[in-house]
N, C-alpha and C positions, 0 to 999 in steps of 0.2 A: 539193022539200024532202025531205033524208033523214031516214026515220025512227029512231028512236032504238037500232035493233038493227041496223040498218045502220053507224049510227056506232061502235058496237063493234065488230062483226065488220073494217070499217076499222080501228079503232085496233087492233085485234089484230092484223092484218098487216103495219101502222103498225110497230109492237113489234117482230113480228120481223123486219125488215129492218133497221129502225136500232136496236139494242139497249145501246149507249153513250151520252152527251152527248157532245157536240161543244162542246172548253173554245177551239176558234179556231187550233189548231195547222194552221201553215199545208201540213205535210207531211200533212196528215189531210184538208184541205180538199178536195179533188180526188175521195176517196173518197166523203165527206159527201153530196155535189152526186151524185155518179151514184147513191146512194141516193135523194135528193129525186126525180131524174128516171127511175127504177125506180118509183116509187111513182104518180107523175104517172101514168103509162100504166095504171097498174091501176085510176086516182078516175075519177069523173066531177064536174063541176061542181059539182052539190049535195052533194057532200062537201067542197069548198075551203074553206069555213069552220074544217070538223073537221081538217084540215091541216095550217093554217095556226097552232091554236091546238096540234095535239100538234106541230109543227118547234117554237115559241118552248118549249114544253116538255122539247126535248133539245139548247136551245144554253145554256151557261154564259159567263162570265169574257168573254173577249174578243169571241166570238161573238155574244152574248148583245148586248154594246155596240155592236156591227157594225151590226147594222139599225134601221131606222127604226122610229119609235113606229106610226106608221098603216102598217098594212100592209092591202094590198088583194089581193097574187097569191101564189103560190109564186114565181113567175118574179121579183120585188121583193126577196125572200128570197136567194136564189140569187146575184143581180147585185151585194145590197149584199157577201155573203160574200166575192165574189171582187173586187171592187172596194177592201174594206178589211183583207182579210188576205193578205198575198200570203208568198212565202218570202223570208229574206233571202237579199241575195245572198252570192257566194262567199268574199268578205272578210269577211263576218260571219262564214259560219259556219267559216272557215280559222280566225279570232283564238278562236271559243268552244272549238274542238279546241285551240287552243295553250295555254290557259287551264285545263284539264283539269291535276286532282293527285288523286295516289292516296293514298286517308286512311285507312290499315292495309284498304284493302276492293279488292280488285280481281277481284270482280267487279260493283261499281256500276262502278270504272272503267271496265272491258272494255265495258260494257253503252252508256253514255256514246259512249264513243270509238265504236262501232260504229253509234251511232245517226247521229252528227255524220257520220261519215264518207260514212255513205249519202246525206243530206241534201245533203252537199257536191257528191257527185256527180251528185246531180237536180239542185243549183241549176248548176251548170256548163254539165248540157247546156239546160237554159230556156234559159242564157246565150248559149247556139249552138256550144258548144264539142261534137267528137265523141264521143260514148258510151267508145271505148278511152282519150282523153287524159284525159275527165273518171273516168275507173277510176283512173286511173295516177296524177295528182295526190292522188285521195283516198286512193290507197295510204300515197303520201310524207308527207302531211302525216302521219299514223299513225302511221308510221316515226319522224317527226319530236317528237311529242307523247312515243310510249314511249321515245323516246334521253331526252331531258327529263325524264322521270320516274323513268328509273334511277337505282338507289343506287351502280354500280360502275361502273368503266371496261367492265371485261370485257364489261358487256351492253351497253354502249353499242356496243362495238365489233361484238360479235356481231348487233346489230341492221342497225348500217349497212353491213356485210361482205355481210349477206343478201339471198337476192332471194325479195321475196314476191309471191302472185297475188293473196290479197286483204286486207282491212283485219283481217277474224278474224285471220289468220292473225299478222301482226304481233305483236296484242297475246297470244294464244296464246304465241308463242315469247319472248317480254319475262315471263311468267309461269312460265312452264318451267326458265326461266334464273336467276331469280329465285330460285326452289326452290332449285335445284341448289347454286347461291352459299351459300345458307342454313346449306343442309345441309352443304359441304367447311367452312364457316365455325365448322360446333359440331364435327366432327372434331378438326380445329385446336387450339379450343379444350382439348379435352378430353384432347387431349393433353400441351398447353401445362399443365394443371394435375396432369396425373401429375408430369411435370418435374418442377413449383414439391414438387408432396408429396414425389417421391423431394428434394430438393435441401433439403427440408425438413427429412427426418428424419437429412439427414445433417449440414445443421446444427446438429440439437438432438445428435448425439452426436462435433461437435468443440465445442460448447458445454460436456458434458461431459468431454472431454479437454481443456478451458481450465480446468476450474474443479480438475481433476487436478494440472494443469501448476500453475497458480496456491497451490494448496495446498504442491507441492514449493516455489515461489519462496518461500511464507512461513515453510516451513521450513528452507531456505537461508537466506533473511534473519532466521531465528532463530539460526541458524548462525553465520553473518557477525556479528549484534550479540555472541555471546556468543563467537568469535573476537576481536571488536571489542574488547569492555571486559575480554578475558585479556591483549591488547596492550598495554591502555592500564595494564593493574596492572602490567604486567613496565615499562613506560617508567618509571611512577611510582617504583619499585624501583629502576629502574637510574640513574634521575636521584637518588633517596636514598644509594643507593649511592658516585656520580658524586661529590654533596655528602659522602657521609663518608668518601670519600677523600682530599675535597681539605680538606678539615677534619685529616683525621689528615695527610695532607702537609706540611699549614700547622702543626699541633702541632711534628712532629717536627723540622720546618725552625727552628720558636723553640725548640725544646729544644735540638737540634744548637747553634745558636746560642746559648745560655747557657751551653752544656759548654763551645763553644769557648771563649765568654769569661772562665767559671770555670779553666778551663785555662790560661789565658793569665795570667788576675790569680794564680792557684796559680805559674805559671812563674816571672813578675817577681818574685812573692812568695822566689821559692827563690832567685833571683839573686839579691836585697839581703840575702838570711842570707848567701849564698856571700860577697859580698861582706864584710857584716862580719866574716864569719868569717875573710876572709884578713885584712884589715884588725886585728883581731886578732891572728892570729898573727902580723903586720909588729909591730905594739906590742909584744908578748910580751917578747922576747929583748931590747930596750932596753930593758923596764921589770926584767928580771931584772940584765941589766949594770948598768943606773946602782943596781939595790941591791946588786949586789957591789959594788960601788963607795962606795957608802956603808958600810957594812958595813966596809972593806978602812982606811977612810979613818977 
C-alpha cells in the first residue's frame, strides 16, 4: 500500500506528463495512450489505484463515455479508448473539408482547412494508402475547398493553374490573392468616383447653362408673344380697314348709282321740256295764222 506522499509525488508526475484532458478526439488518441504507457513504466502496482482515479480525472465528453463504469486496470482504460474512438475515415473527413466556408475570418478558416487536411492524410495512410498519394490527395482536396470559397474567377483560376507542395501553402496563396483583389478592387473604385465628381461638377454647370439658355427661351418667348399680339393688332387694323373699305366701296357704288339714276330721271326730264318745247313751237305759227286769219276775216 502506497503511502500518502507517494501518492502525490505520483500525481505530480501524473500532471506533468499528461497536462490537457483528453475530450476523445480520435487524432489525439494515439498520443493519449503513449502517455498512459509512459507512466505505466514509472508506477508500481500500489499506485494503480491512484492511476486509475487521476486517468478518469483527465478524460472528458467522449472519452469520458468511452469506458466502462468498473474499471479494474489501466490496460481496460487504454483498450476501451481505442476500441470506441477511432478516426473517421477518409470520406468523412474529404466531405468536412468540402463543407468548410470562410465567415469574414480566414484565419479560423486556414486553421480548419489545415487541420482536416492533415487528418485526411493520417486517415489515408491507416487506410493502406502510400504516405506520397495520401500527401497529394490532401493537397487537392485543399485546392478544391479554396477554389470553392473564392469570391472571384481570377482566384479560382489562379489556384487551379498552381502547383503546390503542401496544404499551408494552398490556402496561403487563396489569402494573398484575395488581398490583392481587394486592394486593385478599391483603386478602381476610387477612381470610378473621381469620374462620377469630375462628371458631376460639369453637370451642375451645364445645368447652369440650361437654366441660361432657358431664361433666353423665356425672353424670346416674351418676344414672340409681344411680336404675337403686334400681329394680331395690325390683322385686327387691316381687317377694319379691309371692312371700311368695302363699306366706302359699297357707299360710293350706291351713290355712283343714285347719280346715275338722278342723271338719267334729270336726262328724260330735259327730253320732255325738249319735246314740248318743239311741240310748241309746231303749235306756234298755226295758232298765229289762224289769228291772222281771224283778225283778216
Amino acid at each position: 500500500m502506497a503511502t500518502p506522499e507517494q501518492k502525490k509525488s505520483f500525481i505530480s508526475l501524473c500532471a506533468s506528463i499528461i497536462r490537457e484532458n483528453y475530450s476523445g478526439d480520435p487524432l489525439s488518441l494515439a498520443s493519449f495512450i503513449d502517455k498512459i504507457t509512459l507512466i505505466e513504466e514509472l508506477s508500481d502496482e500500489s499506485l494503480t489505484i491512484t492511476f486509475i482515479a487521476f486517468l478518469k480525472s483527465k478524460l472528458e465528453g467522449k472519452a469520458r463515455e468511452s469506458i466502462p463504469t468498473q474499471i479494474i486496470s489501466v490496460s481496460q482504460i487504454k483498450e476501451a479508448l481505442s476500441n470506441k474512438i477511432k478516426p473517421d475515415n477518409s470520406k468523412v473527413v474529404a466531405g468536412k473539408i468540402a463543407a468548410l466556408k470562410v465567415h469574414n475570418n480566414y484565419s479560423d478558416f486556414s486553421k480548419q482547412v489545415e487541420e482536416l487536411a492533415d487528418a485526411l492524410e493520417r486517415t489515408l495512410i491507416i487506410e493502406g494508402m502510400t504516405q506520397a498519394k495520401a500527401h497529394e490527395m490532401a493537397v487537392e482536396q485543399t485546392i478544391n475547398v479554396c477554389r470553392l470559397n473564392s469570391r472571384s474567377d481570377m482566384e479560382k483560376s489562379i489556384l487551379a493553374s498552381s502547383t503546390f507542395s503542401d496544404s499551408k501553402d494552398v490556402v496561403a496563396k487563396m489569402i494573398v490573392e484575395h488581398d490583392n483583389i481587394v486592394k486593385e478592387r478599391q483603386v478602381l473604385a476610387f477612381r470610378l468616383r473621381s469620374i462620377r465628381t469630375t462628371n458631376f461638377r460639369g453637370a451642375f454647370r451645364g445645368s447652369n447653362n440650361y437654366r441660361y439658355h432657358n431664361n433666353n427661351f423665356r425672353f424670346n418667348g416674351n418676344s414672340n408673344r409681344h411680336s404675337a399680339n403686334t400681329s394680331n393688332r395690325n390683322n385686327n387694323q387691316n381687317r377694319n380697314n379691309s371692312f371700311s373699305n368695302r363699306r366706302n366701296t359699297y357707299n360710293n357704288s350706291n351713290n355712283s348709282q343714285a347719280s346715275s339714276r338722278r342723271n338719267n330721271n334729270h336726262t328724260r326730264l330735259n327730253t320732255r321740256n325738249a319735246a314740248n318745247v318743239r311741240t310748241s313751237n309746231a303749235e306756234a305759227p298755226q295758232a298765229r295764222t289762224l289769228g291772222e286769219l281771224d283778225l283778216n276775216n
